[in-house]
GUNU-660654 format. One record per residue: residue in three letters; x, z, y of N, C-alpha, C, CB in turn; residue number from 0. Coordinates in steps of 0.05 Angstrom, whole numbers, plus 5000, padded with zeros to 4 digits. Last residue first. Glycine has a CB too. Layout:
REM residues N
+------+------+------+------+-------+-------+-------+------+------+------+-------+-------+-------+-----+
| code | n.px | n.pz | n.py | ca.px | ca.pz | ca.py | c.px | c.pz | c.py | cb.px | cb.pz | cb.py | pos |
+------+------+------+------+-------+-------+-------+------+------+------+-------+-------+-------+-----+
|  Ala |    X |    Z |    Y |     X |     Z |     Y |    X |    Z |    Y |     X |     Z |     Y | NUM |
...
+------+------+------+------+-------+-------+-------+------+------+------+-------+-------+-------+-----+
END
This chain:
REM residues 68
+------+------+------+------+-------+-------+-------+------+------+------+-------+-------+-------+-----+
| code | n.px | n.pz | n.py | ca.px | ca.pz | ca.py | c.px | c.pz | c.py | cb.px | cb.pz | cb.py | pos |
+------+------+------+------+-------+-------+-------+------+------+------+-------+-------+-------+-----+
|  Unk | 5503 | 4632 | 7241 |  5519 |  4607 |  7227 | 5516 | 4587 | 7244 |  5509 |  4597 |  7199 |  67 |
|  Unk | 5470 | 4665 | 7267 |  5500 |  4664 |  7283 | 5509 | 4641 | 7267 |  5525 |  4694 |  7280 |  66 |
|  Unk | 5422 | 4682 | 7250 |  5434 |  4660 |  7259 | 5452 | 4650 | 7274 |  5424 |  4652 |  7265 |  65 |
|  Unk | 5447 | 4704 | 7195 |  5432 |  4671 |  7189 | 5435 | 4662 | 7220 |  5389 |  4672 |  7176 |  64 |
|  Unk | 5464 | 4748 | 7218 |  5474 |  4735 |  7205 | 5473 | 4709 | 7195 |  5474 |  4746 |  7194 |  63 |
|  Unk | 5402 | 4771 | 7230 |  5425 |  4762 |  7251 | 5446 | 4752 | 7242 |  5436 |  4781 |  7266 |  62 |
|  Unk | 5381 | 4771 | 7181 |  5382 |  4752 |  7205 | 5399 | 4748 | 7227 |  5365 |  4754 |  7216 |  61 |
|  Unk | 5410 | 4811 | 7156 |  5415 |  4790 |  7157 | 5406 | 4763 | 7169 |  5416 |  4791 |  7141 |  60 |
|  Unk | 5401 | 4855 | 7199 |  5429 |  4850 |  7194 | 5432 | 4819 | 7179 |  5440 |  4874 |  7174 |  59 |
|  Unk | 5345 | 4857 | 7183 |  5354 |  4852 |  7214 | 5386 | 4837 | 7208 |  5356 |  4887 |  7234 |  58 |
|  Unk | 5347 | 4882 | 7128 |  5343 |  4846 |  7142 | 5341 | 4840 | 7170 |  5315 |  4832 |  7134 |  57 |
|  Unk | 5375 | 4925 | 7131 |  5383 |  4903 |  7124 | 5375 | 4877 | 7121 |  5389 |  4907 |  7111 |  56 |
|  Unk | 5332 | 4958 | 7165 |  5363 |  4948 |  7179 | 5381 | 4923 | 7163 |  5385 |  4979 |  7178 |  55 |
|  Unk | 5295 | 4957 | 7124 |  5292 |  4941 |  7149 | 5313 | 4939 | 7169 |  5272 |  4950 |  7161 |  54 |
|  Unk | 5333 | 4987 | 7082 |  5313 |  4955 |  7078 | 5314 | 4939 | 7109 |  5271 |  4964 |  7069 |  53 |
|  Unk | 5323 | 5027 | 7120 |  5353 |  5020 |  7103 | 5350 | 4994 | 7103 |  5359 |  5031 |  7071 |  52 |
|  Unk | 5270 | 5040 | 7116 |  5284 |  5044 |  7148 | 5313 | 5024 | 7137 |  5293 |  5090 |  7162 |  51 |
|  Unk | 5254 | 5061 | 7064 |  5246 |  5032 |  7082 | 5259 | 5024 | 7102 |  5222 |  5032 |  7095 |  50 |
|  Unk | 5295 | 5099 | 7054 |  5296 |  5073 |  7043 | 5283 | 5060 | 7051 |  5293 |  5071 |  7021 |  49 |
|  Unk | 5263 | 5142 | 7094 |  5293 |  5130 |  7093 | 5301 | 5108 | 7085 |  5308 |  5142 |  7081 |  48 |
|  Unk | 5212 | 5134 | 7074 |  5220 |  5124 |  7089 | 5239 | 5113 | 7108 |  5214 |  5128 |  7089 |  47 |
|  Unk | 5215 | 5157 | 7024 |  5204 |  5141 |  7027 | 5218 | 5118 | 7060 |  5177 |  5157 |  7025 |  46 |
|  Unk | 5239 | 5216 | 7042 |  5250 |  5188 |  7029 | 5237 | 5165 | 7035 |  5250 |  5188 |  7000 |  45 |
|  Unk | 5185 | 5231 | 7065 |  5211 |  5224 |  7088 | 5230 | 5208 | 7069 |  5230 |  5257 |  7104 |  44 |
|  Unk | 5151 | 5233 | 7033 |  5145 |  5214 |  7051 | 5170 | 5210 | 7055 |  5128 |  5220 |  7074 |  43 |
|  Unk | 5180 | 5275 | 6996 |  5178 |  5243 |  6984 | 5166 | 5222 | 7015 |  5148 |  5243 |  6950 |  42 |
|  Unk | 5167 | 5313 | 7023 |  5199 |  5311 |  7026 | 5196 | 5277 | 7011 |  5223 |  5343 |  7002 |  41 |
|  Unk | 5118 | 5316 | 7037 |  5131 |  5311 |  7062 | 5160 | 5302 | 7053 |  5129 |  5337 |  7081 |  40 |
|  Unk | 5106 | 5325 | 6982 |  5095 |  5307 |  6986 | 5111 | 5302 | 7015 |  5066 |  5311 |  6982 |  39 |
|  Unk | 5134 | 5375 | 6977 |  5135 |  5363 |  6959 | 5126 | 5344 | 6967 |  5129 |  5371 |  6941 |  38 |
|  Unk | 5095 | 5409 | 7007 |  5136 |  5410 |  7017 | 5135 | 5383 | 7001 |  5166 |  5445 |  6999 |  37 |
|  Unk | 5047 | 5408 | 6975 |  5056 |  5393 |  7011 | 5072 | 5382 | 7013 |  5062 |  5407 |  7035 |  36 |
|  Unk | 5050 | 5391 | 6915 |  5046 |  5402 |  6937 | 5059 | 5400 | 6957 |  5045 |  5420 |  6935 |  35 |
|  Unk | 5016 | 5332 | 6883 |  5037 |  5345 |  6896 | 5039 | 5365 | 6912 |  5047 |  5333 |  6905 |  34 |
|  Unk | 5005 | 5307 | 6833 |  5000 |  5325 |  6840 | 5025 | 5332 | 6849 |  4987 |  5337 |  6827 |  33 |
|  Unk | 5004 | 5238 | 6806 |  5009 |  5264 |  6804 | 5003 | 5271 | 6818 |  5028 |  5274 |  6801 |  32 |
|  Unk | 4994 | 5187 | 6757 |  4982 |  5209 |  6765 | 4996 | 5224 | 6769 |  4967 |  5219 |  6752 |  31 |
|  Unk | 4994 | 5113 | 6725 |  5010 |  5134 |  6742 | 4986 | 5158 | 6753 |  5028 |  5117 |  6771 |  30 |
|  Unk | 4963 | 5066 | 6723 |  4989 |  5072 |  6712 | 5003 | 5092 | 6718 |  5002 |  5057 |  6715 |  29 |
|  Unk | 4889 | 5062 | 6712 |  4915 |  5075 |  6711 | 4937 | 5076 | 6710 |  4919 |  5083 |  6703 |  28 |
|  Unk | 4869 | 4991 | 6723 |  4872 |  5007 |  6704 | 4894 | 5030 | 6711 |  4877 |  4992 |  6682 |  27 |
|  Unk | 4856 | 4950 | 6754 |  4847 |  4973 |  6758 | 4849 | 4995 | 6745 |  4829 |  4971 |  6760 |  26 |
|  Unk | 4896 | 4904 | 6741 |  4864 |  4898 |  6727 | 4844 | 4933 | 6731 |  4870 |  4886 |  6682 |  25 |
|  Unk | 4933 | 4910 | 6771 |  4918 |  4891 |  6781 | 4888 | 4886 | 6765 |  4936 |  4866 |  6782 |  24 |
|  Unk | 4935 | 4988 | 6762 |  4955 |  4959 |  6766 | 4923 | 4937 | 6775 |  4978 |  4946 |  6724 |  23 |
|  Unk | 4951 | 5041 | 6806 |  4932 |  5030 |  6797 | 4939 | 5000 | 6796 |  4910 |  5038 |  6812 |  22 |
|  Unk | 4963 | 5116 | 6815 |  4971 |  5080 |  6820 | 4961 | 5064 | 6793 |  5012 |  5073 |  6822 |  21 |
|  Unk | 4958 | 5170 | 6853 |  4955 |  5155 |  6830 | 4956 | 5120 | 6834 |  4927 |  5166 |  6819 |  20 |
|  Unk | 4966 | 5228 | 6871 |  4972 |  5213 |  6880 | 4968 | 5190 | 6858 |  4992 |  5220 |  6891 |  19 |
|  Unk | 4938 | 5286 | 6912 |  4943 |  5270 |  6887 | 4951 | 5245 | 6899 |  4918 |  5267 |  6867 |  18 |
|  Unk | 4967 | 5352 | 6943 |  4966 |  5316 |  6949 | 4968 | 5305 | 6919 |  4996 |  5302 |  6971 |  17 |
|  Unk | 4937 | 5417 | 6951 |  4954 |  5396 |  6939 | 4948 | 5364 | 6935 |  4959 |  5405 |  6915 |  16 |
|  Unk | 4892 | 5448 | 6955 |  4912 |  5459 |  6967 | 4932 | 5439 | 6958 |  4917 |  5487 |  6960 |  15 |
|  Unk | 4844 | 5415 | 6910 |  4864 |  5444 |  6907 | 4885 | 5453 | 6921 |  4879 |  5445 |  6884 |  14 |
|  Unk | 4869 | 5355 | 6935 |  4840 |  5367 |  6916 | 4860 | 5401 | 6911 |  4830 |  5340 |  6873 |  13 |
|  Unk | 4859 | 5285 | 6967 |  4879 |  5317 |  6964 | 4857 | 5343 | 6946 |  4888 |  5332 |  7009 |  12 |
|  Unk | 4906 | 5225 | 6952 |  4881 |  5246 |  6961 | 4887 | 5277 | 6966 |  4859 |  5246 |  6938 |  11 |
|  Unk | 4909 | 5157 | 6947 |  4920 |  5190 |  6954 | 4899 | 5199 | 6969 |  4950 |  5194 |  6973 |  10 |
|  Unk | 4927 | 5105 | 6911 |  4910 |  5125 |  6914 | 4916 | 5141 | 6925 |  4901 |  5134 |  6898 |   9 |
|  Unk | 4957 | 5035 | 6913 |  4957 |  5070 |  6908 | 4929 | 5085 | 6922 |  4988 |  5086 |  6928 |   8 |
|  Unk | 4952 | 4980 | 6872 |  4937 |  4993 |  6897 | 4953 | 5029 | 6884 |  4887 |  4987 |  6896 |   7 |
|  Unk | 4965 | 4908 | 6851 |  4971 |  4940 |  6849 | 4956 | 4954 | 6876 |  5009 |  4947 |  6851 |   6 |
|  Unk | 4924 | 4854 | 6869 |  4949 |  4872 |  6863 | 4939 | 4903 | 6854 |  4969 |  4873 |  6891 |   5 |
|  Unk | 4878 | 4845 | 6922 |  4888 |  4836 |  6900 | 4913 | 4844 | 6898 |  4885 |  4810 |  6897 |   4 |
|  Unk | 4817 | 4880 | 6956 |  4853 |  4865 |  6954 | 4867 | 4857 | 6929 |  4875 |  4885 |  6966 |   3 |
|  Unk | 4760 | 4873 | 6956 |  4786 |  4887 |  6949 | 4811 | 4868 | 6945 |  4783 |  4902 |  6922 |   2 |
|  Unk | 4719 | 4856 | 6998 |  4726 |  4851 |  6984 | 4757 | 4860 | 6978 |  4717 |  4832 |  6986 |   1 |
|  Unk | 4651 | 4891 | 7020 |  4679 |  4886 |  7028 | 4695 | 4878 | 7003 |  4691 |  4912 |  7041 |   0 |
+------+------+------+------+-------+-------+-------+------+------+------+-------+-------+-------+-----+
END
């Protein structure tokens, strides 16, 4: 199978706690942490506030593009 090209995240889970590690385009380390749960559910749900935000603001501007 052939790997995708770019940055890639990692997540796992090891000790009662979520790792998490990021990886640039030549596979090399840029990032490591360790999260526990609360801690990993409260970054999903950001996570996804700010995607949810994003994706209301390109609805908003399509619909804007095509009312011109």
């Amino acid at each position: 199978m052939a790997r995708q090209e770019g940055s890639r995240w990692d997540v796992g889970t090891k000790d009662n706690a979520i790792t998490l590690e990021r990886f640039d385009d030549g596979d090399e380390r840029v990032s490591e942490d360790v999260l526990q749960v609360d801690e990993a559910r409260e970054l999903a749900a950001l996570l996804t506030k700010h995607a949810d935000k994003l994706d209301a603001s390109d609805e908003d501007d399509s619909t804007d593009e095509s009312s011109d």
